[in-house]
Backbone as CSV, one residue per row, in Angstrom:
resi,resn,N_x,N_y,N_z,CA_x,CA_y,CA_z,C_x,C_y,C_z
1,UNK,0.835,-1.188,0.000,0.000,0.000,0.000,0.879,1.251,0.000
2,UNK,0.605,2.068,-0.957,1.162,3.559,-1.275,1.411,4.650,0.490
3,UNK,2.371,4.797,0.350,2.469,5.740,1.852,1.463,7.191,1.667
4,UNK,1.172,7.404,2.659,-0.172,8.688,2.491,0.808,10.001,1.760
5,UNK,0.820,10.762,1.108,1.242,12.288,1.169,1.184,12.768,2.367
6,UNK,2.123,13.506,2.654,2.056,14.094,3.940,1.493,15.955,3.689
7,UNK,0.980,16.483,4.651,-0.130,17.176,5.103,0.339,18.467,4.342
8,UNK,1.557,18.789,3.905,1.803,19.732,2.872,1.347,19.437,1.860
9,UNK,1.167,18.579,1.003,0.846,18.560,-0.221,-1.049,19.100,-0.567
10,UNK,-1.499,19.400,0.955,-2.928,19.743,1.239,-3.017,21.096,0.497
11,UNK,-1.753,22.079,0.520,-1.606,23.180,0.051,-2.003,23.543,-1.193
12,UNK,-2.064,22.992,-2.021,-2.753,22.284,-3.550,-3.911,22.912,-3.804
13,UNK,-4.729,22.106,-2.883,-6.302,22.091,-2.856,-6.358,23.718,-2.399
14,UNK,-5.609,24.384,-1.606,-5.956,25.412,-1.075,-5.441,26.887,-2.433
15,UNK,-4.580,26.226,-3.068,-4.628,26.918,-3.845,-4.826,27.159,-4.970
16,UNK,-5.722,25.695,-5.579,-7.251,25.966,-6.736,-7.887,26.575,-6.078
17,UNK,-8.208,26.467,-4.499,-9.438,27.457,-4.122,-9.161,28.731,-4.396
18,UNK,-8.265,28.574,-4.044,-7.458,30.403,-4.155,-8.153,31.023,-5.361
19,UNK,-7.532,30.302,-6.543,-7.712,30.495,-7.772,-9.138,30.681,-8.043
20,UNK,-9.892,30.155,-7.914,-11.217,29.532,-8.009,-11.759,31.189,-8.178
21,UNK,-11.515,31.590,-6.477,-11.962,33.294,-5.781,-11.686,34.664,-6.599
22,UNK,-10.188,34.416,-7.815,-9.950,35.334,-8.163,-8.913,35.577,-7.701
23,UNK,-7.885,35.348,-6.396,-6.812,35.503,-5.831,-5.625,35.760,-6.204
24,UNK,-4.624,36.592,-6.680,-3.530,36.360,-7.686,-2.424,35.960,-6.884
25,UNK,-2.426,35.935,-5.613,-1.467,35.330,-4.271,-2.078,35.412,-3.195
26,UNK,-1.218,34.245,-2.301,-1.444,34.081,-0.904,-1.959,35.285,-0.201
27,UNK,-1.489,36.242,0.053,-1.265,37.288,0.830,-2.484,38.233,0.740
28,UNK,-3.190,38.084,-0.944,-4.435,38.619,-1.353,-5.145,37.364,-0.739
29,UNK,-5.241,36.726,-1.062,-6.418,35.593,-0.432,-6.646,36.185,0.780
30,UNK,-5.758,36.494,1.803,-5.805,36.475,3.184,-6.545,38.219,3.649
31,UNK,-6.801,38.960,2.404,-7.273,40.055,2.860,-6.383,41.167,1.938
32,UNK,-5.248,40.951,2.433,-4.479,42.282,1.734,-4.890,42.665,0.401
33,UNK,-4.922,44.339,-0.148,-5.266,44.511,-1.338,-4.311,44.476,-2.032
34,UNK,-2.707,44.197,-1.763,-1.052,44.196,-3.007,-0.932,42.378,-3.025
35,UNK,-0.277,42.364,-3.683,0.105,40.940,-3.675,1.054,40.244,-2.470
36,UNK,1.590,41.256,-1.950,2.487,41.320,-0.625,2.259,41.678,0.751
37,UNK,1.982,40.811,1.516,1.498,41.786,3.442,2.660,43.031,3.450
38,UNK,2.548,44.159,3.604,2.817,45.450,3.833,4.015,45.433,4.637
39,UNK,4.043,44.843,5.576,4.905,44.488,6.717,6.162,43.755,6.222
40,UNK,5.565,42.630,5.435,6.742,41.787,4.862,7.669,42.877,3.722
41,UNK,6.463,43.294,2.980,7.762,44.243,1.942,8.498,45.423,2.592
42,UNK,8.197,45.771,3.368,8.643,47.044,4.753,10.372,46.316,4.936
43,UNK,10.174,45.078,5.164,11.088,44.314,5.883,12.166,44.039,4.698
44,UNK,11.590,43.856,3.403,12.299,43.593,1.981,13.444,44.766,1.414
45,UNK,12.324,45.602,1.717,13.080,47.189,1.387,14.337,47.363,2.413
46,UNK,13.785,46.889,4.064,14.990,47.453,4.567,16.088,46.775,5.092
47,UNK,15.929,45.105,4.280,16.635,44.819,4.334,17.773,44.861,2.856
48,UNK,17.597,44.950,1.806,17.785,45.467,0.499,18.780,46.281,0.924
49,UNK,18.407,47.791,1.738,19.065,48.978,1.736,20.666,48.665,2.845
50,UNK,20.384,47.973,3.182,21.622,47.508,3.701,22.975,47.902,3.063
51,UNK,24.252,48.401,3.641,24.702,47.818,2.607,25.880,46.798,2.479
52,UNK,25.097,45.896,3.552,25.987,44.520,3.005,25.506,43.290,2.395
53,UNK,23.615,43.857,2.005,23.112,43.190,1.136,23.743,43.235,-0.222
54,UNK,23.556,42.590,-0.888,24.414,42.744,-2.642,23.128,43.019,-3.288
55,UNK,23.537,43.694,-4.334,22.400,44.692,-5.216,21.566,43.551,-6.326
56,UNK,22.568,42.573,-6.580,21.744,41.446,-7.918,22.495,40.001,-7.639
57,UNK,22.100,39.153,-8.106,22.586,38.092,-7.927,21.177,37.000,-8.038
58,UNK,22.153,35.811,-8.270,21.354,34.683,-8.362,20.516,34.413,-7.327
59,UNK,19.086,33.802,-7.120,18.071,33.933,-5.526,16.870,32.680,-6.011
60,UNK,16.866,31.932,-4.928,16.005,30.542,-5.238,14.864,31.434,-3.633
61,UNK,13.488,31.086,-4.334,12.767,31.396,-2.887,11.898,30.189,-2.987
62,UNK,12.163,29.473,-1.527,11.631,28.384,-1.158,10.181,28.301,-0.719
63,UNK,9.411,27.387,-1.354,7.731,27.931,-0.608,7.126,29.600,-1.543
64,UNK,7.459,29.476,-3.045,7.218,30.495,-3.437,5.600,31.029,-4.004
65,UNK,4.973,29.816,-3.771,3.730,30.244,-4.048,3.631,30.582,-5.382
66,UNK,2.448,31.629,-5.535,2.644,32.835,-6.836,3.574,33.145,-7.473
67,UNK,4.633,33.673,-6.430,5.885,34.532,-6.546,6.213,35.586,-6.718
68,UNK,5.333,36.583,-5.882,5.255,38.342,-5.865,6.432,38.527,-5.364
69,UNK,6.921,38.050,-4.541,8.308,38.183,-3.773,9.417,38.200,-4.603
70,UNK,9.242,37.020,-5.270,10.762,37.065,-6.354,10.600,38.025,-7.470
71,UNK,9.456,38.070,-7.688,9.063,39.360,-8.694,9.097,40.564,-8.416
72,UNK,9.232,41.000,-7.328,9.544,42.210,-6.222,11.522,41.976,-6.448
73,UNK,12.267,40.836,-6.284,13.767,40.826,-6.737,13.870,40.956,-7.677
74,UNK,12.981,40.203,-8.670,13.796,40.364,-9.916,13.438,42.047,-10.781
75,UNK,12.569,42.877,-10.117,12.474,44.148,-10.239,14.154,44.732,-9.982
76,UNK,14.172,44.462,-8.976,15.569,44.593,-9.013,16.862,44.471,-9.442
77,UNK,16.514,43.290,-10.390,17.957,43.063,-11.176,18.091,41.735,-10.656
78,UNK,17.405,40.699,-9.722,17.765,39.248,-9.418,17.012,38.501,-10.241
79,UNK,17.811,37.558,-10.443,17.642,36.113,-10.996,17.512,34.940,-10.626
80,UNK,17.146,33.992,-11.024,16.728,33.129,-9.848,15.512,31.723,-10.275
81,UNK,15.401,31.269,-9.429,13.578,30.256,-9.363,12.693,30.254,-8.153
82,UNK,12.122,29.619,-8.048,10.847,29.907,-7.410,10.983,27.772,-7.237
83,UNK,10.357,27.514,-5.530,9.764,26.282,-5.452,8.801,26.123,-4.696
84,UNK,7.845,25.155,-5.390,6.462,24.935,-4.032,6.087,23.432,-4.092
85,UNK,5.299,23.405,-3.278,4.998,21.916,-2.964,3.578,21.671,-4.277
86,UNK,3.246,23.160,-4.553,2.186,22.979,-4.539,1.656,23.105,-6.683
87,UNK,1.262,22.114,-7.122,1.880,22.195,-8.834,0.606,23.585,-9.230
88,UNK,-0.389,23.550,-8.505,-1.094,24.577,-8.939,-0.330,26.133,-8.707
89,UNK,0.355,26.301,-7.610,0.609,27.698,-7.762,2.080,27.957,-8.442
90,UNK,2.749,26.787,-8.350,3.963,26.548,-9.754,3.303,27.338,-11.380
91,UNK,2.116,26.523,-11.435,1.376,27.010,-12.727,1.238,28.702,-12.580
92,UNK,0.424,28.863,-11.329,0.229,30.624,-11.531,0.935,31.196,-11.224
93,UNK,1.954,30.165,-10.915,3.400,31.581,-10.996,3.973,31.925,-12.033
94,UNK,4.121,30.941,-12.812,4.760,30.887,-14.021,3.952,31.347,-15.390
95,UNK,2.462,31.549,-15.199,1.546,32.573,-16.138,1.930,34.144,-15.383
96,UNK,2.303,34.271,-13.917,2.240,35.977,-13.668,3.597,36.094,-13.975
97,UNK,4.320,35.587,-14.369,5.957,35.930,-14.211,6.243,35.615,-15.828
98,UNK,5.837,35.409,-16.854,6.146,35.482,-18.185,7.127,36.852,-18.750
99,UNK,7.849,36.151,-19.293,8.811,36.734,-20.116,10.135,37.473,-18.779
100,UNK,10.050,36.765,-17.682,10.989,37.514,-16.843,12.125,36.202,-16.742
101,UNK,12.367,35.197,-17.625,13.044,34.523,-17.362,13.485,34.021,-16.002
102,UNK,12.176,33.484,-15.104,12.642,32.961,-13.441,12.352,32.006,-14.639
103,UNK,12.649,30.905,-13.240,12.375,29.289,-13.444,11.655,28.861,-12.133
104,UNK,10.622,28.292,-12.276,9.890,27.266,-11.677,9.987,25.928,-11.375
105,UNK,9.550,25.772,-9.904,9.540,24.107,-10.290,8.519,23.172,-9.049
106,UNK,8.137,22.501,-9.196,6.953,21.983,-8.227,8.332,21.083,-7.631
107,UNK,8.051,21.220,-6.046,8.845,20.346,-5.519,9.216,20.245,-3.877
108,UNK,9.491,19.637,-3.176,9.691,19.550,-1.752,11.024,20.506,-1.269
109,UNK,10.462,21.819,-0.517,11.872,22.546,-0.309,12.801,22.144,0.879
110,UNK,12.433,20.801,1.536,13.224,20.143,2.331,14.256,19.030,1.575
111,UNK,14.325,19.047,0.504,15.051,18.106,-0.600,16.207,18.906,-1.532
112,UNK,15.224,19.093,-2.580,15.873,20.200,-3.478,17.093,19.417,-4.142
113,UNK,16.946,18.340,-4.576,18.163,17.504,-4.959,18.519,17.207,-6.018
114,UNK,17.497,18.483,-7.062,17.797,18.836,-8.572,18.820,20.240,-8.742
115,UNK,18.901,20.648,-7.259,19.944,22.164,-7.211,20.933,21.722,-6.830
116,UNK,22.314,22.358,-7.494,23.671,21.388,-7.244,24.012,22.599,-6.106
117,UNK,25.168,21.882,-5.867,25.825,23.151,-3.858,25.789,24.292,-4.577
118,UNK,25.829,24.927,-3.787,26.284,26.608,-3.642,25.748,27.170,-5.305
119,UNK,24.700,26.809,-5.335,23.931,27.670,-6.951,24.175,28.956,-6.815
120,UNK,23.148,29.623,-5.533,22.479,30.743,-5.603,22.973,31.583,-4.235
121,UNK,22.566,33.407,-4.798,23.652,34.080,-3.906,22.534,34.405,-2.787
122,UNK,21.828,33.937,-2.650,20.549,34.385,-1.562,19.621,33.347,-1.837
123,UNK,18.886,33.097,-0.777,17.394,31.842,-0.163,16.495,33.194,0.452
124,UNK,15.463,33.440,-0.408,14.112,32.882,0.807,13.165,32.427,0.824
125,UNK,13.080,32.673,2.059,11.968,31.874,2.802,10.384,32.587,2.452
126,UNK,9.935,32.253,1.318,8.648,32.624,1.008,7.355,32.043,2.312
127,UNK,7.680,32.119,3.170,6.664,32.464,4.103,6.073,30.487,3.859
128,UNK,6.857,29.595,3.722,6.930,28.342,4.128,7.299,27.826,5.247
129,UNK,8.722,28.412,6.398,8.908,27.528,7.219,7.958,26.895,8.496
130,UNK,7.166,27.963,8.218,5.994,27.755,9.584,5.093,26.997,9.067
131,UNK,5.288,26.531,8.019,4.410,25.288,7.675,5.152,24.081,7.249
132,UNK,6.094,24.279,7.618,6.492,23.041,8.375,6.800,22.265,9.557
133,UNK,6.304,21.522,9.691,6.008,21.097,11.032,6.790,20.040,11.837
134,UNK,7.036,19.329,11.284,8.059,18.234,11.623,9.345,18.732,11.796
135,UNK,9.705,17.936,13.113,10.954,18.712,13.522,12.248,17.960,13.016
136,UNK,12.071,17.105,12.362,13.070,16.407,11.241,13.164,17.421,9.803
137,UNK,12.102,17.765,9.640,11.984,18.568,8.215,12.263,19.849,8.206
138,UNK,11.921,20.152,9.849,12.350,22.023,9.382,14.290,21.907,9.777
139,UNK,14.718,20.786,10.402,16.137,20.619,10.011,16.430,20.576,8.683
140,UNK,15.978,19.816,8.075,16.143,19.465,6.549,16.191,21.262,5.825
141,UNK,15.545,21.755,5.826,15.415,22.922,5.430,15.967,23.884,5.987
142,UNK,16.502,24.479,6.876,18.121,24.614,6.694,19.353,24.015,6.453
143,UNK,19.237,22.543,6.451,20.321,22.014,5.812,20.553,21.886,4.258
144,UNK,19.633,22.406,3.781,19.261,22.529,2.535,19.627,23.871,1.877
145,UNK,18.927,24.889,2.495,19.726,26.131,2.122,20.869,26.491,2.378
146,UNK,21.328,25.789,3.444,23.050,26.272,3.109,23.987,25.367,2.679
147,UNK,23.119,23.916,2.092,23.672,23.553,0.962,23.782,23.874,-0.365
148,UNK,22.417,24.596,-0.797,22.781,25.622,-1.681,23.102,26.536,-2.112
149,UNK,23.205,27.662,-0.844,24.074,28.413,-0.878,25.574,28.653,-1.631
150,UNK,25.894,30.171,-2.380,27.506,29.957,-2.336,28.140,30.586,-0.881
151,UNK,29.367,30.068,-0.369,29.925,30.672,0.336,29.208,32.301,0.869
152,UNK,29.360,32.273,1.871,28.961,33.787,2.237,27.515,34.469,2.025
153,UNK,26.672,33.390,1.002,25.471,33.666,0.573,24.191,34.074,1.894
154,UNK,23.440,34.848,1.723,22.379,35.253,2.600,21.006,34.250,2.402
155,UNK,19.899,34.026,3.802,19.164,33.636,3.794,18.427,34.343,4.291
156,UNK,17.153,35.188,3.950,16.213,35.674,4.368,14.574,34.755,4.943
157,UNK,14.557,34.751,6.120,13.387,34.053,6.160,12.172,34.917,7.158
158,UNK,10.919,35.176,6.522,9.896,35.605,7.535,8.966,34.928,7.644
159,UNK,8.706,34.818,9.031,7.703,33.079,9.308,7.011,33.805,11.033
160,UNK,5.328,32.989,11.150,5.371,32.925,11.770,5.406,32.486,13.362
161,UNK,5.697,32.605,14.042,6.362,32.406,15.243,5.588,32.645,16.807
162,UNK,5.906,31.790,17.762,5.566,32.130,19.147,6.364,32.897,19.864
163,UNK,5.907,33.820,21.092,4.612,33.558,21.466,3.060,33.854,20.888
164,UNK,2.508,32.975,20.920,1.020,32.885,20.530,-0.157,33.564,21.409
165,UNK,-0.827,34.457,21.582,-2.022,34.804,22.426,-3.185,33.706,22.046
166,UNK,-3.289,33.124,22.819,-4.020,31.378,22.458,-5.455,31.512,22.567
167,UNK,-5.824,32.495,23.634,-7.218,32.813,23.441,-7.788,33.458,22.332
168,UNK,-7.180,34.241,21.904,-7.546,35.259,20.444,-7.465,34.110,19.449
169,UNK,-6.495,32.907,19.357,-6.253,32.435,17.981,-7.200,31.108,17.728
170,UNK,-7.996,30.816,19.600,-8.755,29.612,19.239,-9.793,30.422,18.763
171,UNK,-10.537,31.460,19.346,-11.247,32.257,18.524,-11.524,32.688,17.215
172,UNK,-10.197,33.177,16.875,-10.190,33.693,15.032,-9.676,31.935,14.217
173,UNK,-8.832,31.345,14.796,-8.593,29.893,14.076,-9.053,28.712,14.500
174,UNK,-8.525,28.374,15.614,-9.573,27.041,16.214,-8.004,26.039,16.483
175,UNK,-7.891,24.783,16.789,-6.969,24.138,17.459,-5.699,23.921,17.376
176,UNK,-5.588,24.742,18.592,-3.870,24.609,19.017,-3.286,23.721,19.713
177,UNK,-2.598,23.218,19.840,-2.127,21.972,20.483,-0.670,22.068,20.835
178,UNK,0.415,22.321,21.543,2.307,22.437,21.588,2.517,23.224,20.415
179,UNK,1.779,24.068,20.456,2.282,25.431,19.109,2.142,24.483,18.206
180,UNK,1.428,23.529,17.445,0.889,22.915,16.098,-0.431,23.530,16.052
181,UNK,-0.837,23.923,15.027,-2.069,24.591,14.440,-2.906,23.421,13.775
182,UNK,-4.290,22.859,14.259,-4.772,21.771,13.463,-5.837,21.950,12.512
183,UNK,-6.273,21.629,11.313,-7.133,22.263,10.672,-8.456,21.522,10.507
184,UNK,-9.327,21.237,9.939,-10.121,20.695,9.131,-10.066,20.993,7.611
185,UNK,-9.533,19.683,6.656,-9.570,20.404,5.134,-10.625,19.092,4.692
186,UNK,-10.529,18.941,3.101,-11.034,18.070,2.398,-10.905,17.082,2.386
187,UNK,-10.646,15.557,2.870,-10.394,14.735,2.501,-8.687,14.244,3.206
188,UNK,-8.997,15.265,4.472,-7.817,15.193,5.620,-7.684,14.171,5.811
189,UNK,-8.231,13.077,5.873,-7.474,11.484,6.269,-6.958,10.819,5.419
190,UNK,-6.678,11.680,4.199,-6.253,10.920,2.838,-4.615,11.239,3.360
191,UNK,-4.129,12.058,4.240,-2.600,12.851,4.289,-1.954,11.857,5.768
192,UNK,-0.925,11.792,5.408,-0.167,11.347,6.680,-0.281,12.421,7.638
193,UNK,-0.576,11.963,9.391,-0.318,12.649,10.123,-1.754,13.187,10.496
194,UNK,-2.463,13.008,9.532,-4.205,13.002,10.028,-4.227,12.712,11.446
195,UNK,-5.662,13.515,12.160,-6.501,12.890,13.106,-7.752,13.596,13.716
196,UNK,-8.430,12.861,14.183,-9.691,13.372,14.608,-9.727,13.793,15.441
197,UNK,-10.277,14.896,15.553,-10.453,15.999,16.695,-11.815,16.384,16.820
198,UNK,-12.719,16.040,17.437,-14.265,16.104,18.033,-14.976,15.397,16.341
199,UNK,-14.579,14.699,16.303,-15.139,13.976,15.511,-15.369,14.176,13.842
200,UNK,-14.087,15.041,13.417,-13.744,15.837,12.286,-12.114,15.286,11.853
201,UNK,-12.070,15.031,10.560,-10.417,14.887,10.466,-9.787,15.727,10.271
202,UNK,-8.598,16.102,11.136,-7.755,17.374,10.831,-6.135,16.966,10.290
203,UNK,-5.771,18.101,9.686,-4.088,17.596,9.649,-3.131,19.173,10.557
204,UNK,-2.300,18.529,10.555,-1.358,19.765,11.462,-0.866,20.509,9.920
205,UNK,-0.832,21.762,10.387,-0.649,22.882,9.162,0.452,23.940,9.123
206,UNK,0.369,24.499,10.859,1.798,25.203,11.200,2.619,24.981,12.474
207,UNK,3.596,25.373,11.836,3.944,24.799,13.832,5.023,26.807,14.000
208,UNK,4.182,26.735,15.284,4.663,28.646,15.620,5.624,28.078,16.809
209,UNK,6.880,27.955,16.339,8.147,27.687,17.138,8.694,29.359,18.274
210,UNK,8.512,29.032,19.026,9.270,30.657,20.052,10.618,31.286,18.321
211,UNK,10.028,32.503,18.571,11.057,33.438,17.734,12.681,33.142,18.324
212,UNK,12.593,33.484,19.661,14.627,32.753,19.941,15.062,31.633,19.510
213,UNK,13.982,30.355,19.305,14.812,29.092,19.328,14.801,29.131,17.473
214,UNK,13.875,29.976,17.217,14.249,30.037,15.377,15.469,30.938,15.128
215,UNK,15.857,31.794,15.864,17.092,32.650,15.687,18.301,31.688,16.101
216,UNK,17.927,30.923,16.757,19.300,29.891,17.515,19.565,28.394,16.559
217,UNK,18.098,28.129,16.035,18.097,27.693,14.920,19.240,27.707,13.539
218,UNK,19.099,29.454,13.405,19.519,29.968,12.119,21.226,29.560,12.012
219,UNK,21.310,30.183,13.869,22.944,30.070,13.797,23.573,28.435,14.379
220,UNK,22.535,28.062,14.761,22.957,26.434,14.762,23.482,25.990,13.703
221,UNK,23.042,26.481,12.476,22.767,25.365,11.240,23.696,26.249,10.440
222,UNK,24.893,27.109,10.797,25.820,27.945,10.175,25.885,29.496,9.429
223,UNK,24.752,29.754,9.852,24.384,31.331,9.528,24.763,31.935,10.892
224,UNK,25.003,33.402,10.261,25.040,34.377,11.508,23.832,35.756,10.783
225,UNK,23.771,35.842,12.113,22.357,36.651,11.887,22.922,38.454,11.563
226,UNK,22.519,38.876,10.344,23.107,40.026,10.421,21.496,41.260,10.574
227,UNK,20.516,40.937,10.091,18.841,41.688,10.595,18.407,41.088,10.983
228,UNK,17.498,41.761,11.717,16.478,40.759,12.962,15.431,41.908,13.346
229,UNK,13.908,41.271,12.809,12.603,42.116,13.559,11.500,41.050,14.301
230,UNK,11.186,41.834,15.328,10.272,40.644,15.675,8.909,41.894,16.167
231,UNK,7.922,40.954,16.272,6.600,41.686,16.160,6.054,40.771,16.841
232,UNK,5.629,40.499,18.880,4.979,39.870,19.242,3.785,40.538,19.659
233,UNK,3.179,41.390,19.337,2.057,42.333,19.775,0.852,42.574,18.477
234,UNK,0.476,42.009,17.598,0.310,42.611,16.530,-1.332,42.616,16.938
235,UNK,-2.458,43.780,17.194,-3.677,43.887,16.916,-4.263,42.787,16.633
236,UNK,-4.317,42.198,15.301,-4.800,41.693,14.460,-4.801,40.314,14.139
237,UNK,-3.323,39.336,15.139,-2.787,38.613,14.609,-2.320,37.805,16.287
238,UNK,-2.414,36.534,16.043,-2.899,35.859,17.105,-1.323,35.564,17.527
239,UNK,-0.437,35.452,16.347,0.922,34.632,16.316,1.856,36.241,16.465
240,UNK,2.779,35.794,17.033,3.660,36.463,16.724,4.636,36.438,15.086
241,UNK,5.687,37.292,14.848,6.267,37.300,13.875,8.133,37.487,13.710
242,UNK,8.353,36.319,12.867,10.100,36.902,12.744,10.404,37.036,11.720
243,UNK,11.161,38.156,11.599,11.852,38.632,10.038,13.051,38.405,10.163
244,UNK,13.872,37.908,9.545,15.773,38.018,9.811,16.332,37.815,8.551
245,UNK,17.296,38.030,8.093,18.370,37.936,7.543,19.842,37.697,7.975
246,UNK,20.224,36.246,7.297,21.402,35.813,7.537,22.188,35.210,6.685
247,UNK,23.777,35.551,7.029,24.925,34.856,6.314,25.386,34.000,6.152
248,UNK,25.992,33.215,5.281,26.202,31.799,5.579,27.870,31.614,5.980
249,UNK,28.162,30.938,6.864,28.978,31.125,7.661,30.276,30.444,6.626
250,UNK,31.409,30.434,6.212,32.115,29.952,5.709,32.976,28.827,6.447
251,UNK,32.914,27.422,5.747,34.012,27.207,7.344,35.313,26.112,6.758
């Protein structure tokens, strides 16, 4: 018997729906009127202006969805691809991004074992790591980007993060469990890692890790952190948030 897909590949379904609505990215689905949360490109710009960011260069963004983000770099002069789990938004990335020469590719960004070492001069983190959940896999995924990394190369990742205000988020989302977020989707017991929760099948969707142990994370796994924002207060927003940028450590 075939092993189940595991609970990422659910992302799919969520983004024919997307499509379905009219949505041209994640970030619009979720409300925003740009293709980008406001906050995140705030964070793009100032980390850009740096100046020990580099102005162009080669850039793979992992978990790219759409790909407003890389299309926001390659405004800039970067080059690069785009990866998702997910083959539908591979497709609408690659109809909004015509004639800009990215490259696409449907695929697991805990693998990546069609990119040879040190490709690309920058990673990010298209707003994937918090949906990954397994604590084998979100290793994998930094061991991954700074295998592809070149020397000295930067990783940008914004994800979000604990602490969680748990009363606000069972309210606006519904079950939390050790910072795992559980959902109800379509046909949830078809995915590894399924289970029933009041008599509904759910799969785990994010896991909101404390913002320090993702910064300790970064430099565990051979980065040093050169930006860092964090946002545990937000109005609106049940999770907290981390923005950072980091180097890859040479050794």
């Amino acid at each position: 018997m075939p092993a189940k897909p595991k609970a990422y590949h659910a992302h799919d379904m969520l983004y024919r729906n997307m499509a379905k609505k009219g949505a041209s990215s994640w970030d619009q689905s979720a409300g925003y009127k740009q293709d980008m949360d406001p906050d995140f490109k705030r964070f793009l710009e100032d980390a850009v202006s740096q100046e020990w960011f580099p102005r162009t260069g080669s850039m793979i963004e992992l978990g790219c969805g759409t790909a407003p983000a890389l299309r926001w770099f390659n405004d800039l002069g970067w080059k690069g691809a785009g990866v998702d789990i997910s083959p539908k938004a591979i497709r609408m990335a690659k109809a909004q991004s015509k004639g800009r020469g990215l490259k696409f590719q449907a695929g697991d960004v805990t693998k990546l074992d069609a990119f040879a070492d040190e490709s690309f001069d920058f990673v990010l983190d298209g707003h994937c790591l918090h949906c990954i959940v397994e604590k084998k896999d979100r290793q994998a995924f930094f061991r991954v980007a700074r295998r592809i990394l070149k020397p000295g190369g930067l990783i940008l990742i914004d994800t979000m993060s604990a602490p969680v205000q748990r009363k606000m988020y069972r309210e606006k989302h519904g079950i939390l469990e050790s910072n795992v977020a559980w959902n109800p989707v379509k046909d949830a017991q078809n995915f590894a890692g399924a289970r029933k929760i009041d008599g509904k099948w759910h799969i785990p969707t994010r896991y909101f890790e404390h913002w320090k142990n993702i910064l300790k994370s970064v430099c565990d796994n051979g980065f040093f952190v050169r930006l860092f924002r964090v946002n545990t207060d937000h109005p609106n927003e049940a999770v907290s948030n981390l923005s950072v940028v980091a180097r890859k450590i040479e050794t």
